[in-house]
C-alpha positions as CSV (number, residue, x, y, z in Angstrom):
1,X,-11.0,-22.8,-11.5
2,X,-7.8,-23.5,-13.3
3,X,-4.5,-23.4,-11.3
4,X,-2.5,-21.4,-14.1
5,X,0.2,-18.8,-13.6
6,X,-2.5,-16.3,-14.1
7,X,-4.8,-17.1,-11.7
8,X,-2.7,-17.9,-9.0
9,X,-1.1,-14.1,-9.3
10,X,-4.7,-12.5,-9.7
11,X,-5.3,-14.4,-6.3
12,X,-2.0,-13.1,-4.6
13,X,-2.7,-9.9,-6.0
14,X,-6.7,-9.6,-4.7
15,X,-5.3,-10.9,-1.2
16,X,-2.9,-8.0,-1.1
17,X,-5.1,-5.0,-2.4
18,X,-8.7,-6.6,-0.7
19,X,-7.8,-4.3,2.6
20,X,-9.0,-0.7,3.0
21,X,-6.0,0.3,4.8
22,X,-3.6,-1.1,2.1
23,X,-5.2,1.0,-0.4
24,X,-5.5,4.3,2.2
25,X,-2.0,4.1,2.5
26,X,-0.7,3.3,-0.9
27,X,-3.1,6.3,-2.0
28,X,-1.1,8.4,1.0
29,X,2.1,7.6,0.1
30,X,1.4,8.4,-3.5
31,X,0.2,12.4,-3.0
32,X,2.9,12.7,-0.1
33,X,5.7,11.1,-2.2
34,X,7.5,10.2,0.7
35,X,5.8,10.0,4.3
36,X,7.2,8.8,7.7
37,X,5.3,6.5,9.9
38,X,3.8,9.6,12.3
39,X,3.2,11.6,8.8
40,X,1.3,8.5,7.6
41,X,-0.5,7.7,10.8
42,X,-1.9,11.3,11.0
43,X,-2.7,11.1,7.5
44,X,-5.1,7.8,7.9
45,X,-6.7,8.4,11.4
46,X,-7.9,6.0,12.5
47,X,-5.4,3.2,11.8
48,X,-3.6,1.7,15.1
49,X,0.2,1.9,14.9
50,X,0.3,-2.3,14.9
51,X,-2.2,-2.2,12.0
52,X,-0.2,0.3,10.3
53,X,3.1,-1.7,11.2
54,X,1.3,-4.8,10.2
55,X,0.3,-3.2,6.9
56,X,3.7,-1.5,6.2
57,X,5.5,-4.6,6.2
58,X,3.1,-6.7,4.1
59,X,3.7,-4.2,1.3
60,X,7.0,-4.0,1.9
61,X,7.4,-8.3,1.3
62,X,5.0,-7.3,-2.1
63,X,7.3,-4.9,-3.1
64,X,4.9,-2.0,-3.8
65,X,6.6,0.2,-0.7
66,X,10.7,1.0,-0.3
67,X,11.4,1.3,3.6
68,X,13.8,4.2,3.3
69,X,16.5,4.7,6.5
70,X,17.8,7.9,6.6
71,X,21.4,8.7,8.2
72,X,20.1,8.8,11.5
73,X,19.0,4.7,11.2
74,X,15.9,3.7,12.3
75,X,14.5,6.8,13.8
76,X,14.2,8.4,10.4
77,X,12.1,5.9,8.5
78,X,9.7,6.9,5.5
79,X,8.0,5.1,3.1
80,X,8.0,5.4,-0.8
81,X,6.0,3.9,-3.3
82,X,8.6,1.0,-5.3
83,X,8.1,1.0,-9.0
84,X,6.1,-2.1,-8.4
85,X,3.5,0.5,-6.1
86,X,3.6,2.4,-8.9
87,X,2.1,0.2,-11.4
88,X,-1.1,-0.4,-9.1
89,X,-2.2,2.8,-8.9
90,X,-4.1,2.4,-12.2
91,X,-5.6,-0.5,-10.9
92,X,-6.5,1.2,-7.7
93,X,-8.1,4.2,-10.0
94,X,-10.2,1.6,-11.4
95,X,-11.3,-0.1,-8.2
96,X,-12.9,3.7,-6.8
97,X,-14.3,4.5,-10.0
98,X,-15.8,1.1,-10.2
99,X,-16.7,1.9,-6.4
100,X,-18.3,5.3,-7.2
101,X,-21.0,3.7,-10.1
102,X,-22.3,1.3,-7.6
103,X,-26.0,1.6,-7.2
């Protein structure tokens, strides 16, 4: 395999999107518009507040979530999908209908 700018960002980008909760919660965040972390966690059942913590912060470093503090500071924390989130949703689309033709 080469080592070219292209793989190595197809690599980085597989590693961030290969996890089912990943792609639960950018696909919640995305119909909700804006969800905090309770909202979210209701919304997934099933995920442990750590994974979702865990999770929540990884696509934070990506860029494809906004952490957004309201006045109140850290008790009234949602989540938004960045621009960036916004871009991978068709490739998300693709990965389920890709998903759904399996045999």
């Amino acid at each position: 395999m080469s080592d070219s700018p292209l793989s190595r960002c197809s690599t980085q980008a597989l590693k961030v999107l290969a996890d089912y909760w990943v792609l639960r919660i950018i696909d919640e965040i995305h119909g909700a518009g804006d969800l905090r972390f309770s909202a979210l966690q209701r919304a997934l059942g099933g995920a442990s507040p750590a994974t979702l913590s865990n999770r929540l912060r990884c696509l934070e470093d990506e860029g494809l979530i906004r952490r957004n503090e309201g006045t109140e500071g850290k008790t009234s924390v949602s989540y938004s999908l960045s621009d960036r989130g916004q871009k991978v949703l068709p490739v998300i689309h693709a990965i389920n209908d890709f998903a759904e033709t399996a045999p």
